[in-house]
N, C-alpha and C positions, 0 to 999 in steps of 0.2 A: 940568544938572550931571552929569559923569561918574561913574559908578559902577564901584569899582574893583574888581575879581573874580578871585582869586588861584583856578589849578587844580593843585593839587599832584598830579602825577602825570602822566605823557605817553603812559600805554598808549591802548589804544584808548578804554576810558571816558571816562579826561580829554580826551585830544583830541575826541572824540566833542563831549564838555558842552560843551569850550572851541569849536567852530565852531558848534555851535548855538547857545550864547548870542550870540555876536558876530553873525548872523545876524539874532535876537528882538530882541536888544536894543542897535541902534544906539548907541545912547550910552556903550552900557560901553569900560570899558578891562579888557580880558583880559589876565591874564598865566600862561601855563605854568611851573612850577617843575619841572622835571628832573633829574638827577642825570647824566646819559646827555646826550649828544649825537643821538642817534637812537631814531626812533620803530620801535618791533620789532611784525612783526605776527606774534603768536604761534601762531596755529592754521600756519605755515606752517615754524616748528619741527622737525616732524616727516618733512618732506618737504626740509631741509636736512640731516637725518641721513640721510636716503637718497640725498641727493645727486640729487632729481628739482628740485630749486630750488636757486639761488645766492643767494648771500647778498645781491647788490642786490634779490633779489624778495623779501626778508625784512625788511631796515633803510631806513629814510627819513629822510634830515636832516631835524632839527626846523626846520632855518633856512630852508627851503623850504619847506615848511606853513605857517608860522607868517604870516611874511611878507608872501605874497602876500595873505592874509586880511586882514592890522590886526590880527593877535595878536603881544604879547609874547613872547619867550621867553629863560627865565632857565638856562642851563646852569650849575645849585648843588643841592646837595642840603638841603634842609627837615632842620635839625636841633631845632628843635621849636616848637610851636602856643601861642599865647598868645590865648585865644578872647575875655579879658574885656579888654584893650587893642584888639585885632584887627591882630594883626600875625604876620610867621613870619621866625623867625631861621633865615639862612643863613651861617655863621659870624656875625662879627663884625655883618652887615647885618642891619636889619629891615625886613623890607618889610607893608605896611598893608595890607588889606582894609577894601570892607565887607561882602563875600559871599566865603565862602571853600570851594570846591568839593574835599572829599578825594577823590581817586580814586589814593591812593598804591600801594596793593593790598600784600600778604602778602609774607611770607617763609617757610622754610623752618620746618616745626616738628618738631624733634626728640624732643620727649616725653620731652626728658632722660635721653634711652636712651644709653648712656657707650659710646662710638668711632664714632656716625656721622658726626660731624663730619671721623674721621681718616680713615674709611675706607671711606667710601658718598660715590657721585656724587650730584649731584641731575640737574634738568632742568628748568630756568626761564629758561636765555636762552642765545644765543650762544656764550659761554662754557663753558657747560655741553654744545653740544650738540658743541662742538670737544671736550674732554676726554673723552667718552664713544665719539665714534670714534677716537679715538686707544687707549683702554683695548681698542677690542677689536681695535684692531692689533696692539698689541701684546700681547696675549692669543691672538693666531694666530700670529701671527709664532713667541714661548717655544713656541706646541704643540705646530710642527713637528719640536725636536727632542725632545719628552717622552713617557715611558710612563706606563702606570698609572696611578694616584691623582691626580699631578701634571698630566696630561694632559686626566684628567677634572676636575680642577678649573678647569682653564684655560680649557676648553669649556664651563663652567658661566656663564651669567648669570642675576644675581639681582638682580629686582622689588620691594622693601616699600612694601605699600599695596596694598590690594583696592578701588581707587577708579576710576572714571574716566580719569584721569591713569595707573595703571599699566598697565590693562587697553588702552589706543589705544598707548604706548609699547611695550608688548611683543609686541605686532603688526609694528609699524615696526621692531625692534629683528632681529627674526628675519629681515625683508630684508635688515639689515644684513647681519647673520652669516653668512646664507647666501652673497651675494655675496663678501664675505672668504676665507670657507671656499673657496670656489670659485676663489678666485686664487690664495690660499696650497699648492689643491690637498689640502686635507683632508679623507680622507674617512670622516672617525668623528663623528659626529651628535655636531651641536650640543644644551645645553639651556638651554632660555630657564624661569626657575621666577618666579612668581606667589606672592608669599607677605603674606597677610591676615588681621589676627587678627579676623573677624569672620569666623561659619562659610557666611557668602555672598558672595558676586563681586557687584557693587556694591547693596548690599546696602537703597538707598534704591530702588531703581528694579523696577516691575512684574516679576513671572515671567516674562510673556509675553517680554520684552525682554532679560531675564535669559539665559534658554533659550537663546536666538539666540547672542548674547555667548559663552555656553560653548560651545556649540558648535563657534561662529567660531575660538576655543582649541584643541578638540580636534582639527578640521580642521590648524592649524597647528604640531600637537603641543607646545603648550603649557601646560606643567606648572604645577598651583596645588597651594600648601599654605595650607590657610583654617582658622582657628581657629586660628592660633598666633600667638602675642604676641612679640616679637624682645626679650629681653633684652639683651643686648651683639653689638655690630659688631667682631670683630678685624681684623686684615689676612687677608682671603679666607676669612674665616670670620662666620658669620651665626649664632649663638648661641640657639635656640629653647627652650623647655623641654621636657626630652627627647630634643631634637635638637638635630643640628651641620649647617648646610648649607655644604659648600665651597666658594668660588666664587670664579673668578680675579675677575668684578667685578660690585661691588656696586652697586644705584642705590636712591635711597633718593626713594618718590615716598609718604611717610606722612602728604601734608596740609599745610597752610598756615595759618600765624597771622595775625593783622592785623601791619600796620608798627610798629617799637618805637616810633618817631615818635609816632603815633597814642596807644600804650598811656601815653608819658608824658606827654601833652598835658593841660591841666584840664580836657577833654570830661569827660561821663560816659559808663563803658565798662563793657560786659561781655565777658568772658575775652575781652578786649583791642581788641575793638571798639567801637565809635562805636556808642553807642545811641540809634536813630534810629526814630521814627514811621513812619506810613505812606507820609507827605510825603517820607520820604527825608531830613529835618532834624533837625538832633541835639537828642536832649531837651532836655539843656541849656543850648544853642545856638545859637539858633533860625537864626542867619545863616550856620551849617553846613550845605552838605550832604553828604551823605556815599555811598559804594554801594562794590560791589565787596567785597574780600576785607575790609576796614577795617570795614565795617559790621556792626553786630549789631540786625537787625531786632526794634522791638517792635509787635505785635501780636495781641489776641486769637483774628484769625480766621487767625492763619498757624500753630497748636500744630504744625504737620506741617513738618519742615526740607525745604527747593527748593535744586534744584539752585544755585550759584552759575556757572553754565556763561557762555559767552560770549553766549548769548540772555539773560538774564535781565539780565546786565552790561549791554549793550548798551540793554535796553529803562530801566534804570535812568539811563543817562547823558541818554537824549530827556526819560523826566521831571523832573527836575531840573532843563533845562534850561525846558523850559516852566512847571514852579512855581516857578522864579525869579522869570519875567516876571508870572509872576499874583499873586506876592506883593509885588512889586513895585508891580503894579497896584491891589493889593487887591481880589483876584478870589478864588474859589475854586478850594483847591487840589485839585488831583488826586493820588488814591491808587495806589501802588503794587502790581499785584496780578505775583504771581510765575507763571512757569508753569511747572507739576512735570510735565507731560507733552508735552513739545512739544523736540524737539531732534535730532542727526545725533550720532553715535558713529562716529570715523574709524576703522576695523579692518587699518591696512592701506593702500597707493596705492592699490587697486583693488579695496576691497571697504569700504561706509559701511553701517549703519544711520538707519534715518529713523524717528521714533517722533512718531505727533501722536495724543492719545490712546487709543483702543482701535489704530490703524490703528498696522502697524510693515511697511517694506519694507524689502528688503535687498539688496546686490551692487554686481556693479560697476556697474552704470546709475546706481544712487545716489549710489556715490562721485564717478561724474562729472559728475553735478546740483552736488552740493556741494561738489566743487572749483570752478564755473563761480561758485559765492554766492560762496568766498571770492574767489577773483580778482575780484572785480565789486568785493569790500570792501575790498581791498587796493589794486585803483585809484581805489577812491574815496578812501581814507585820503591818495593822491599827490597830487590834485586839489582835496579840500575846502578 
C-alpha cells in the first residue's frame, strides 16, 4: 500500500525530508506543496547582493528535482491544515495525506511596530534582495547632488535586529556600498548602523564568539546602537526612545514568526508554532511532523533556546525523515538533540567564523572552507 506524504514547504528542509523519505521509504507517494516555482538556496542570498553569484546559482526549478526522483510537485500555495480529516486546502482543492511533513518556515514579524511594513525592507528571498540594491542605487545616485543633513541621511543605512541575520547582512551590505560609492565617485563615508533592543550583539551566543563578531564590526566600521527598542518606522526615519535615526534606507531583519498557515491550522501551537515533542511530531498530531521556523519545541531538557540556523534545520529534516520509517515500522523513535554550539557566521565574502564548542577560528581561510560546504550543498540540492 502507498503511503501518501504531503511536504508543505520546498526550502531546503522540505526538500531535504521529501528526498530522504522517497529514498527510506520506497512505497511512499511524495508530494511538495509550493507556492514558488523554484527552490531558493538561501545561504547564497548574500552573495547575490554582492553580485559574487547569479541568480542561476541561487534558484532551481522544482520540476527538475522533483522529477527525476519520483516526487510530486504541486505549484499552489497551502491555504490551510485540516489535521483530523488529513487533508490540505489549496484553494478550492483538497489534497489528502497520511503523513503530513510542515516545513513551511516563517514570515516576517513586526511586533506590531506601526510603519514597517511602509517603510523597512526586509530580506528573505530574491525579491527582497533586488529591492535593497536598488534602494542603495538609488540612495547614491540622490547623494551625488545633496548637502548636509539630506546627504547624510542618504548615506545612512539602517539594520533592526541584533540577531544573526543583521549582523552577516550588514557585513555584506558595506560591500555593497562601498563598491556603489566607488562608482558614483563618493567620497564622504558611508554609515552602515546596527540597531538592537537587547544591550548585546547576539546576545544567545558565548562571549568568546561574541568578541570576535564585534570586533569583525569595528574592523568595518560598523555602527551598533543596542538597547533600543524601535517605536515607529517613518519614511527615512527610525523612531527610538530618545532618539531619531535618519536614514535614506531602512531594513528591517527583527525576527520571524511561524506561517499564518500553521497558526490557523487545528495543531496545537505555541505563539504560533507547532508544538512538537522530541520526535519532531506534533502533540496533537501525531501524523505531523514538523521543524524549522513553524515549530515550537517541547521539552524538558531543552529550558535553553538553540539556534534555529541552517545546521539544526538541516539535521531536523534527516530525523523526521528516518522517524517516519521507524514509526512506520514500529521501531523506536529517535530524539532530536539541537546543537547550541557548533555553526559558521558569514562576516562578509572573505571573512567567516567557525564555532564548534570551546574551538572558534576565524578569516578568510574559513570563509573559503564554507563557501566550498555550501557549493557541495547547493549541487547536491541540483542533483538529489
Amino acid at each position: 500500500m502507498k503511503r501518501k506524504v504531503i511536504v508543505l514547504g520546498g526550502g531546503i528542509a522540505g526538500l531535504t525530508s521529501a528526498i530522504n523519505i522517497k529514498k527510506t521509504i520506497k512505497t511512499s507517494d511524495v508530494t511538495i506543496i509550493d507556492n514558488s516555482q523554484f527552490h531558493v538556496f538561501k545561504p547564497f542570498l548574500h552573495d547575490l547582493l554582492t553580485n559574487k553569484k547569479r541568480v542561476e546559482n541561487v534558484v532551481i526549478p522544482f520540476s527538475g528535482i522533483t522529477k527525476s526522483k519520483g516526487i510530486n510537485y504541486e505549484n499552489k500555495k497551502a491555504l490551510s491544515i485540516a489535521p483530523e480529516q488529513k487533508h490540505v486546502r489549496t484553494g478550492t482543492e483538497k489534497i489528502s495525506y497520511d503523513y503530513l511533513i510542515l516545513a513551511i518556515g516563517g514570515e516576517p514579524n513586526y511586533h506590531n511596530i506601526k510603519g514597517v511594513k511602509t517603510h523597512a525592507l526586509t530580506f528573505h528571498n530574491i525579491i527582497d534582495v533586488t529591492r535593497l540594491k536598488e534602494s542603495v542605487s538609488t540612495s547614491l545616485s540622490k547623494a551625488r547632488n545633496m548637502k548636509g543633513d539630506k546627504l547624510n541621511e542618504l548615506l545612512t543605512f539602517t539594520i533592526i535586529g541584533g540577531g544573526v541575520g543583521s549582523v552577516e547582512l550588514a557585513c555584506y551590505l558595506k560591500e555593497l556600498v562601498q563598491k556603489k560609492m566607488r562608482e558614483y565617485n563618493i567620497k564622504k563615508n558611508a554609515r552602515i548602523i546596527i540597531i538592537g533592543n537587547n544591550k548585546k550583539i547576539l546576545k544567545n551566543f558565548p562571549t568568546s564568539i561574541r568578541k570576535k563578531v564585534i570586533s569583525r564590526l569595528n574592523d568595518l566600521r560598523i555602527e551598533t546602537l543596542l538597547g533600543y527598542e524601535v517605536k515607529q518606522i517613518r519614511k527615512n526615519h527610525v523612531l527610538l526612545k530618545n532618539k531619531i535615526v535618519r536614514s535614506g534606507t531602512i531594513i528591517w531583519c527583527g525576527g520571524v514568526k511561524p506561517n499564518n498557515v500553521v497558526k490557523e491550522s487545528r495543531l496545537k501551537t505555541k505563539n504560533g508554532g507547532v508544538l512538537v515533542n522530541s520526535t519532531l511530531q506534533s502533540t496533537s498530531h501525531n501524523s505531523v511532523f514538523t521543524m524549522g521556523d513553524c515549530a515550537f519545541l517541547v521539552n524538558d531538557n531543552f529550558n535553553k533556546s538553540f539556534s534555529k540556523n541552517a545546521y539544526n534545520t538541516l539535521k531536523q529534516a534527516n530525523l523526521v525523515s528516518k522517524n517516519l520509517l521507524n514509526w512506520i515500522k514500529d521501531k523506536k523513535m529517535r530524539k532530536f538533540k539541537p546543537s547550541r554550539n557548533k555553526g559558521f557566521l558569514r562576516l562578509g565574502s572573505d571573512f567567516a567564523i567557525f564555532y564548534y564548542k570551546n574551538l572558534v577560528l576565524q578569516g578568510f581561510l574559513i570563509s573559503k572552507i564554507y563557501a566550498i560546504i555550501l557549493k557541495h550543498r547547493f549541487n547536491l540540492s541540483k542533483t538529489i
